[in-house]
C-alpha positions, 0 to 999 in steps of 0.5 A, a space after each residue: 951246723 956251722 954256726 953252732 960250731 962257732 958256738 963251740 968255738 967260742 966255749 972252748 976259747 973261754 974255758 981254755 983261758 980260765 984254764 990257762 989263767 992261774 990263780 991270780 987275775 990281773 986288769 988285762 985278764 978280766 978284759 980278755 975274759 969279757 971280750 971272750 965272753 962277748 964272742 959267745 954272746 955274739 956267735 948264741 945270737 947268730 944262731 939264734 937269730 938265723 933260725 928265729 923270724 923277725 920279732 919286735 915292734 917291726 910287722 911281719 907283712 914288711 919283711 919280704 916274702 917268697 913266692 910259697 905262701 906256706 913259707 910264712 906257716 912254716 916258719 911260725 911252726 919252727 918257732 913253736 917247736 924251738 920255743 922251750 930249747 930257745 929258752 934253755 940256750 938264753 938261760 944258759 948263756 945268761 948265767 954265763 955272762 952273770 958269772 963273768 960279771 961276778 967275776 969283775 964286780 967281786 974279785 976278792 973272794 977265791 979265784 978258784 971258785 968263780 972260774 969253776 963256775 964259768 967253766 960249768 955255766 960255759 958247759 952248759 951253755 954247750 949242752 944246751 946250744 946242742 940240744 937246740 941243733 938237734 931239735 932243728 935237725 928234727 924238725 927239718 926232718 919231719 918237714 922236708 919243705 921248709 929246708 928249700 924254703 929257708 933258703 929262698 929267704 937268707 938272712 944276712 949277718 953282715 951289712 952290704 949295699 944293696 940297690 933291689 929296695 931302692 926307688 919307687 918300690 918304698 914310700 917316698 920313691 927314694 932319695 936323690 938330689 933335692 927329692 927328699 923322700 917325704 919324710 919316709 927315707 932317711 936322709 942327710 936333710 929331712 923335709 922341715 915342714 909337716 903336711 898341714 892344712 895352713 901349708 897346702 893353702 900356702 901351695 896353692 896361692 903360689 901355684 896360682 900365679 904360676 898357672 897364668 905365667 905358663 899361660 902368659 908363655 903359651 901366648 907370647 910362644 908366637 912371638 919373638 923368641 928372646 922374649 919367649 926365654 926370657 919369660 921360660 927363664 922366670 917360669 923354671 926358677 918359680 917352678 924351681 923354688 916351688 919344688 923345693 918347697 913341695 920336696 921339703 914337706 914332711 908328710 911321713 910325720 902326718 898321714 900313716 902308710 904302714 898301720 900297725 896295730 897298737 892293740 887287740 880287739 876291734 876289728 871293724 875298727 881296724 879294718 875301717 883304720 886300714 881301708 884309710 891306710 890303703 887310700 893314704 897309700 894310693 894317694 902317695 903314690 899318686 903324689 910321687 908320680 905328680 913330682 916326678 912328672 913336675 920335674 920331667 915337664 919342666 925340664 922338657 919346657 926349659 930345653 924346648 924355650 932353649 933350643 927355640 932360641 937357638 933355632 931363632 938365631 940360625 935357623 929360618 923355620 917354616 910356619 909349620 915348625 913353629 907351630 909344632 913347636 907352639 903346640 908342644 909348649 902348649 902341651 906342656 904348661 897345660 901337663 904343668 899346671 894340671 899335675 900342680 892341681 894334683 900335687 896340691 888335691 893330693 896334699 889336701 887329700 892326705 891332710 884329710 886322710 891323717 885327720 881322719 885316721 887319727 880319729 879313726 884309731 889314735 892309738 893305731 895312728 901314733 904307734 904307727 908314726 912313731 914306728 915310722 920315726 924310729 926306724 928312720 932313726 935307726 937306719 940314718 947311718 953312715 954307710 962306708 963308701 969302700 964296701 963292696 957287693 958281694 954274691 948271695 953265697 959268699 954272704 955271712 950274717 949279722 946280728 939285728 939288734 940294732 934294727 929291733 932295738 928300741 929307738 934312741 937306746 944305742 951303744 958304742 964300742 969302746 973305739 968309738 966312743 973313748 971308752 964311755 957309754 953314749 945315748 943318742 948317738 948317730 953312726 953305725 954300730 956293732 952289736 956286740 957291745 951289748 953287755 957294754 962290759 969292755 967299755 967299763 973303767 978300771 984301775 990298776 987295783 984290782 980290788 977297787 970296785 968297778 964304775 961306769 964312765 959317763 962320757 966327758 962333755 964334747 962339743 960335737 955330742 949334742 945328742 946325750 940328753 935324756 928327754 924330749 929333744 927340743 925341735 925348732 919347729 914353727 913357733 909364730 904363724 908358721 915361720 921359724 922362731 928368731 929364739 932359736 936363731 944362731 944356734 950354732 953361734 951359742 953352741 951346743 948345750 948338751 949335758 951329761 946323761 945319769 944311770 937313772 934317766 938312762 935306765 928309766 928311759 930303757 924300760 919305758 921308752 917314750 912313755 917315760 915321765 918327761 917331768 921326772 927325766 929333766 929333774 934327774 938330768 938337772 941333778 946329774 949335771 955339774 952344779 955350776 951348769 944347773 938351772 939359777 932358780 930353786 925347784 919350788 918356783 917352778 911346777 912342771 907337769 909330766 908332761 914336761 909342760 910349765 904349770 906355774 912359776 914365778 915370774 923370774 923362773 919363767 924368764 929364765 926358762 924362757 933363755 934356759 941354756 939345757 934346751 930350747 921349748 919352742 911351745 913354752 916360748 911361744 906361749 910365754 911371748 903371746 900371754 907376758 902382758 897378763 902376768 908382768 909388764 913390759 919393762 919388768 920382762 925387759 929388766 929381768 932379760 937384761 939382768 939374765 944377759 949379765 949372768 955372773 959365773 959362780 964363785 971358787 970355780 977352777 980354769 976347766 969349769 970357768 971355761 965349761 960355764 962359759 961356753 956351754 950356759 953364759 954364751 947360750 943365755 946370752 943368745 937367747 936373750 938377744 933372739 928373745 928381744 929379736 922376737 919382740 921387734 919382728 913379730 908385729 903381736 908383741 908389741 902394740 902402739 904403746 909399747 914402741 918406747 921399749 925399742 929406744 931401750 933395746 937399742 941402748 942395751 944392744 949397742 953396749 960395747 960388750 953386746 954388740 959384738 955379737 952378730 944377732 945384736 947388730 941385727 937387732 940394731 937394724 931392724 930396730 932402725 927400719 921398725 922405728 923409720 917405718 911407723 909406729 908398728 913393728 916389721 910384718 915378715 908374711 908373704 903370701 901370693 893370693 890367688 887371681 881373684 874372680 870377676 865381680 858379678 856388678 849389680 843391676 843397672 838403677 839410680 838407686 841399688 836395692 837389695 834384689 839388684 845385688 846377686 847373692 854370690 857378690 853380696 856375700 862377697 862384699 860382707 865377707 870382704 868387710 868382715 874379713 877386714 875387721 876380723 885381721 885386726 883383732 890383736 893377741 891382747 884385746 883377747 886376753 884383756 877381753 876375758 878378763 874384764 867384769 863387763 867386757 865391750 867397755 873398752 872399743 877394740 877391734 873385737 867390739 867392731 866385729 860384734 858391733 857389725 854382726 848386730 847390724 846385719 841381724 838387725 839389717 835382715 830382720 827390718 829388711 824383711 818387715 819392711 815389706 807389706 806383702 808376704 810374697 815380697 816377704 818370702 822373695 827377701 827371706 830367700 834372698 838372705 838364706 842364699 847370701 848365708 849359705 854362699 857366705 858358709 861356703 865361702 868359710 865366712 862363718 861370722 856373717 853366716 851367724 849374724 844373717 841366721 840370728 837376723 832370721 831367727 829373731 822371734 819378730 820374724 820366725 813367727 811370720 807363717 805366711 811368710 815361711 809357708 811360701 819358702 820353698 823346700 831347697 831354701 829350707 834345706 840350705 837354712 837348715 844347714 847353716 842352722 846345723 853348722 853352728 849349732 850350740 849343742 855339745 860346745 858347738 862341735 859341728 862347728 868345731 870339728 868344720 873349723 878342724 878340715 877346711 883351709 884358710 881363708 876364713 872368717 870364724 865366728 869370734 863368739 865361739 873364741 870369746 866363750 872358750 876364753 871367759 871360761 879359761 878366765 873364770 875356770 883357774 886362778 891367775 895364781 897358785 901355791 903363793 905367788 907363782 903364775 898360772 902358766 897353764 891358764 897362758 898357754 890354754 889361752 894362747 892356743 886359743 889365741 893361735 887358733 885365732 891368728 890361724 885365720 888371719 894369715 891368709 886374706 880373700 882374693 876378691 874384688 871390691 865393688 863400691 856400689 855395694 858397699 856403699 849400700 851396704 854401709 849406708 843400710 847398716 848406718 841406721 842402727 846404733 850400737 847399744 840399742 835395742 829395736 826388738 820392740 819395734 821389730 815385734 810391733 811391725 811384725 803383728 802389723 804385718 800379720 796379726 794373730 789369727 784364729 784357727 777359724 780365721 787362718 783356715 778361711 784365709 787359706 781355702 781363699 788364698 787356694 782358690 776354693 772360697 
């Protein structure tokens, strides 16, 4: 009842002012009627929302429930009965506000017109708000019960601090000093790197290290107690900085806790999505107990290594107190490394989960993780230190607009903002400003039409770009692009937002054409700030992906100033050498460094380009030949001489003066001192690697003496070795020769060794006379295969399964009647590993769950690229470049290198590898020894009658 009196309230201020107002209206009388209008608008939604349950894309089972379980029912049947007086209430008041806004827009006709049709449509407006309390009361009436439990759940109008949500009862467990939530909370620093498979293989090589130092601490425990800290020292900053690293991932952004439907319909589907949902749930609990209990071990070890020195110093301690305080140390590092074991199962669990709940449902998956996303946007505020709590009772209520908006579609009062509508800002907001019609510019004339205001260019406004927005994520084997480096030296490069980006955004949300929205912000900027090139030389798809483009629109996308695509960089840098040549990429850099300002610009405009697209280019430039020097897949032995050209072009007095061009100087200097090679900047902590298992003692190795487990190794080790050596360019220069293994390359090496070794196991096997011989060394090789595929060395796995399955050796039956059913068992799994059916998907899909370190089969890699090669022109529409053939080529590319990062941990041992080059030397590359394989094999066994294969049976049983 109250509030429906506020209702009432604010009719009556409206139609006495239009009362009061008299026949002429003046510019503050129009505002006055809008902010009085926005006041009814207000207290209608107060109403409205007080009596309504939560609607929107926010679920129902998030909200907090009362103890009642017929709460929920009750209120659902409320909203049935108050479906059609709700409708009323909203069709009144907008026609209310339509008339307000007929009144602004069309002030010449009679005064005495409009106001009386406000004065009617705000009646009306009263008449309905009534009704609508009337029929509440009637159905409060008719079901006494849902009064009490209204009350149970109050909702609140008025935002207040409150402590009951924080803490582990979210996902997350909260926000506090380096604990950053995992991406679930919003916070003032979001963890920056996404939970993948490559990230907890990083996590684990560092644990490694770290488990033998706490073993190292509980060795040395006894001794001394200087040098019991000094090792407690260097164990808590590891521990510290290991931490970080697991506080910075986001896992929010990978694995989805909330499972919201996207769609009807296929419930066993969803039920199976929910029954991951639940799993993903226990798993971050899991996670968060594990961190926590991290940060409470190491806590309790560094102060039990500190109060051991001190007692050292003043205390003389029995023997049974050091062995107390042994025993506790120990006690700790083994909870240390056993909760490190569980953080990084944990984290590989859950890369396991997100994969497959994203296989499970993909709709249900991305709703989810955008839902997730979005409100971490909506509620990434800024909270007034002075607010103070106050009593349930005392509280009134606040509108939930903003928590129901669509994500990034907010507005700003005319205070905040200076008078003009802005996207994407940050910061609190109050909903009353909805109708935006306070925030409208106006002259003194009131017979001039109205006319948004779009906000004037500021450097603190990064966010107004209607788009993608750009991301720094990691663009070259997970570290962060140097392109996008110094940012905050180049400064922002936000522009204006058009009406039309802006409206299509709101209707269509993330679904809108992305292409079309950057063609649309491109004509809505000034022209001065407009990208150089002409739209016909570049196609963009709608994706907002580069289709094609000449080689100078390309350049200037690469250093465009609007925003950085990390993608179409990461691309573009991998794939120049198949479009263009070093020194043409190097020129036209050069020549976008130098870019001239336009002609018949004023003071104003000569500053804006300046600041907001020459200085960005220029850094993105210098970060582009930045890239060049750092990433060692860029530039080849060859290419060294374009260093002495960078280093010409970045000492010119007017470059240098900026930081990231002296930078370039000094690792252009350490790159040329060091070799003809560029920087490598990874860093990886390997695990320990395991104990060799040595061969037989003998004069002379043969192939039994070497255990399966240690062959496999020593070949994995070879392949592992060659694999690291393939280069960006020998694949793209491989798919695109007629006649590819002409040149040799390091990819000609690995298929060279893999020739070897199919034909090392097929004369291994003929060599012997005796089937049972014969059967011992195929058992030998199916066993070396499987451990190789558990080892993820697919490659070796490949050569050792082509070796058996060449025609001379599968048509042995003597032989594979004497294999028994495990050993059969294992080949058949490795034969379904890499099987060609369905472009090889068991493969593909083996490849998609593991973790480095692997070795794939390059055949796979190679066919997928011959086709990109063959399947598109290199150029379409003239002479644009086939951008999009680059970037299917550098995924593949990517994926590649993805195994490179991270080698083996195992020991070599010379003995084995010595034989094993010594066997591999016997065959030459290029040749063809099926012949003499096939003739050996009929030696060995000779084609048989059926009457000759029984009688040679019922012999070798026994019974002849």
């Amino acid at each position: 009842m109250e509030l429906a009196q506020h209702v009432r309230d604010a009719v009556a201020l409206v139609t006495d002012y239009l009362q009061a107002a008299g026949p002429s209206r003046r510019p503050e009388q129009a505002k006055e009627i809008d902010s009085r209008v926005l006041g009814v608008v207000a207290a209608v939604r107060n109403l409205l929302y007080c009596t309504a349950t939560p609607t929107g894309h926010i679920p129902s089972h998030l909200y907090p429930r009362g103890s009642d379980s017929r709460s929920s029912s009750s209120a659902q049947g409320l909203q049935a009965h108050l479906k059609a007086a709700q409708r009323k209430v909203a069709g009144t008041l907008s026609k209310l506000v339509l008339s307000a806004l007929a009144l602004q827009y069309d002030p010449v006709q009679s005064i005495n017109d409009k106001p009386n049709r406000m004065e009617s449509d705000a009646r009306e407006l009263e008449r309905s708000v009534a009704a609508f309390v009337l029929e509440v009361q009637r159905f409060q009436q008719e079901h006494p019960s849902s009064g009490a439990q209204q009350n149970n759940n109050v909702k609140r109008l008025r935002g207040v601090f409150v402590s009951e949500n924080i803490g582990l009862a979210l996902p997350g467990a909260g926000v506090t000093a380096s604990w950053k939530g995992f991406g679930y909370l919003p916070t003032d620093y979001h963890p920056s790197r996404t939970l993948r498979s490559d990230l907890v293989a990083e996590l684990k090589a560092a644990v490694g290290p770290l488990s033998n130092k706490l073993h190292e601490l509980v060795a040395v425990s006894h001794d001394s107690a200087d040098l019991l800290q000094a090792e407690g020292q260097g164990i808590t900053a590891y521990l510290s900085s290991l931490l970080a690293v697991i506080n910075d991932i986001n896992v929010a952004q990978h694995v989805d806790i909330d499972g919201l439907r996207a769609e009807s319909g296929a419930t066993a589907i969803y039920m199976q999505y929910m029954q991951s949902v639940e799993k993903a749930r226990h798993l971050l609990r899991t996670l968060e107990l594990a961190t926590q209990t991290l940060y409470d071990d190491s806590a309790s070890l560094f102060l039990t290594i500190q109060q051991s020195h001190v007692q050292e110093q003043y205390y003389d301690l029995s023997f049974v107190d050091r062995s107390v305080q042994h025993d506790h140390i120990d006690a700790l590092a083994e909870a240390i490394s056993s909760n490190l074991r569980v953080v990084t199962d944990v984290l590989e669990g859950m890369v396991a989960v997100g994969h497959d709940q994203a296989d499970i449902g993909q709709a249900t998956y991305s709703t989810s993780i955008q839902w997730r996303q979005s409100r971490l946007s909506i509620l990434d505020g800024a909270v007034d230190p002075f607010m103070q709590p106050r009593q349930p009772e005392q509280e009134d209520v606040v509108d939930m607009e903003l928590a129901f908006a669509r994500p990034g579609m907010r507005t700003m009062t005319s205070m905040e903002t200076g008078g003009s509508s802005t996207l994407y800002q940050n910061g609190s907001q109050y909903s009353e400003t909805s109708l935006g019609m306070s925030d409208r510019s106006r002259s003194e004339d009131p017979n001039e039409p109205v006319t948004p205001t779009w906000p004037s260019q500021d450097t603190s406004d990064a966010g107004t770009f209607i788009g993608a927005p750009s991301s720094n994520d990691d663009l070259l084997d997970g570290q962060s692009s140097p392109l996008l480096d110094d940012f905050d030296e180049a400064g922002p490069s936000s522009v204006k937002s058009p009406p039309r980006a802006a409206k299509l955004m709101k209707l269509l949300g993330s679904d809108a054409p992305q292409h079309y929205l950057a063609k649309l912000n491109a004509d809505a900027k000034p022209w001065y700030l407009r990208p150089n090139y002409d739209q016909s030389e570049i196609l963009i798809d709608p994706d907002g992906g580069v289709r094609a483009g000449t080689t100078t629109a390309l350049v200037e996308r690469l250093t465009a100033h609007e925003h950085g695509d990390p993608t179409f960089i990461k691309n573009f840098l991998m794939t120049f050498k198949s479009f263009m040549t070093l020194d043409e990429l190097f020129n036209l850099l050069v020549n976008r460094y130098w870019i001239k300002p336009p002609e018949n610009l004023n003071p104003t405009e000569l500053e804006e380009w300046t600041k907001l697209k020459q200085h960005v280019i220029r850094m993105r430039v210098l970060n582009t030949f930045k890239a060049m020097v750092t990433d060692d897949d860029l530039l080849e032995k060859e290419d060294m001489w374009i260093l002495d050209r960078m280093k010409d072009f970045a000492s010119n007095p007017e470059v240098v003066s900026f930081a990231a061009a002296k930078q370039i100087i000094i690792l252009i200097e350490r790159a040329q001192k060091g070799g003809d090679g560029p920087i490598k900047t990874t860093n990886t902590l390997p695990n320990a690697p395991p104990a060799p298992i040595l061969p037989k003692s003998s004069k002379k190795l043969k192939l039994l003496d070497i255990d399966p487990v240690e062959l496999s190794r020593q070949l994995t080790l070879m392949e592992a070795t060659l694999y690291k050596k393939i280069r960006p360019m020998e694949c793209l220069q491989r798919s695109r020769e007629a006649k590819p293994g002409k040149t040799p390359d390091n990819i000609t090496s690995i298929i060279q060794l893999s020739n070897r070794i199919a034909n090392w196991v097929a004369d291994t096997i003929l060599e012997r006379e005796d089937s049972r011989k014969r059967a011992t060394i195929v058992k030998h090789f199916i066993s070396v295969a499987d451990r190789c595929r558990g080892m993820q060395n697919f490659s070796t796995m490949v050569a050792i399964i082509s070796g058996l399955n060449t025609p001379p050796i599968r048509r042995l039956k003597r032989t594979w009647e004497q294999v028994n059913a495990r050993f059969m068992t294992q080949l058949g799994t490795c034969e379904a590993t890499i099987d060609t059916n369905k472009n090889f998907n068991n493969y593909r899909s083996t490849l998609a769950r593991i973790t480095p370190p692997c070795v794939p089969f390059i055949g796979v890699y190679l066919t997928t690229l011959t086709f990109i090669n063959d399947g598109a022109e290199d150029k379409i529409s003239g002479q644009m470049v086939n951008f999009r053939k680059r970037q299917k080529a550098a995924e593949v590319i990517q994926d590649i290198k993805r195994w490179q990062a991270i080698p083996y941990s195992y020991q070599t041992v010379a003995t084995v590898l010595a034989y094993l080059e010594e066997s591999f030397n016997k065959y030459g590359d290029g040749v063809d020894y099926g012949d003499q394989f096939w003739n050996t094999s009929l030696q060995r066994e000779p084609r048989e009658r059926e009457d000759e294969k029984m009688a040679r049976l019922l012999q070798e049983s026994g019974f002849l």
